[in-house]
N, C-alpha and C positions, 0 to 999 in steps of 0.2 A: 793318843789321839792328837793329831797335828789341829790348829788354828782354824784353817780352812776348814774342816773335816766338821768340824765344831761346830761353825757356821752352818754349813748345810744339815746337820744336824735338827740346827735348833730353826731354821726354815720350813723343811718339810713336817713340821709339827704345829707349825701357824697357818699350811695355808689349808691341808685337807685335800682330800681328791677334788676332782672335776671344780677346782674351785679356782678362778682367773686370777692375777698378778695383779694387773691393770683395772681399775676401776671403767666402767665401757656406760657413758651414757648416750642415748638415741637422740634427747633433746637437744637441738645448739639453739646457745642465745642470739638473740636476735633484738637490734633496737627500735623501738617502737617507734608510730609515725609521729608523732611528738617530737621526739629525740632525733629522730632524723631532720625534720624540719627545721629545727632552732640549727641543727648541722649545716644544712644549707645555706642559712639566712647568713652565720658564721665564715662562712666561707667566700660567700658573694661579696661579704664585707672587706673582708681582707683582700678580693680582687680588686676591688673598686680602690682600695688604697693603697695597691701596688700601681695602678694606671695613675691615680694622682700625682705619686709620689715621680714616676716617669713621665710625667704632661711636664709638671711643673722645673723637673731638672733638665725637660728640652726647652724652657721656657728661657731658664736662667742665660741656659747659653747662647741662646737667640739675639738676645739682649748684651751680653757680652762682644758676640759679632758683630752687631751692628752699632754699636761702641768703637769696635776696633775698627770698624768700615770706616766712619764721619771721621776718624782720629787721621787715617791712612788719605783719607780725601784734603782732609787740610795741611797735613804735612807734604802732600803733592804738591799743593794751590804755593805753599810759604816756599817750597823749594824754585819752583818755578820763578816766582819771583825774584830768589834770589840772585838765582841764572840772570837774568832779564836785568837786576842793579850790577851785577858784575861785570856784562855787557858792554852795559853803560858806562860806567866806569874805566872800564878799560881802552875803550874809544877814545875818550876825551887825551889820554896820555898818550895815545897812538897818533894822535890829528897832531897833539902838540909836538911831538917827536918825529913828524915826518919832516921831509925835504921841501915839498910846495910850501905846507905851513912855516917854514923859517924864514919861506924868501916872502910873505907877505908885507906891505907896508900898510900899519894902524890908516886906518883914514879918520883924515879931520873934517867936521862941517863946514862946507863954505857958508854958510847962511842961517837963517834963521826965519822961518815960514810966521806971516800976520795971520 
């Protein structure tokens, strides 16, 4: 007698005729209103701290924006600025390095106002 054979052997002597393999129950469980309610209340929770938790990280970055806004406004305002002394700057050695401005004569006061 082979392994197998053996097996089946010693099978058909546990289970008996007309007798199922599978245990077959009609009831299913089922969780009570109780148990479901604390499930809910669970649940509601954990949403309400998912929205939090995404309220407050569109918060952070709202704040970061407009951070980055004020920061972007005054490095405009300082740049401008500096345009505008450059300007300036540059004029003064342009007037002195021109041709009219060489040929002017200093004027002196003839007088002096009482």
């Amino acid at each position: 007698m082979t392994y197998s054979s053996s097996l089946a052997v010693g099978r058909s002597r546990a289970m008996g005729r007309n007798k199922n393999v599978t245990p077959y129950r009609s009831e299913t469980k089922r969780i009570g209103p109780i148990s479901n309610t604390i499930l809910l209340v669970v649940l509601a929770c954990l949403l309400g701290l998912l929205y939090l938790s995404q309220v407050t990280k569109t918060n952070a970055y709202g704040f970061e924006i407009n951070d980055l806004q004020s920061r972007q406004t005054s490095l405009e305002a300082e740049y401008t600025e500096l345009e505008l002394n450059a300007a300036r700057l540059q004029s003064v050695d342009r007037i002195k390095d021109s041709g009219v401005a060489q040929g002017l004569v200093p004027a002196e006061p003839e007088g002096v106002i009482d």
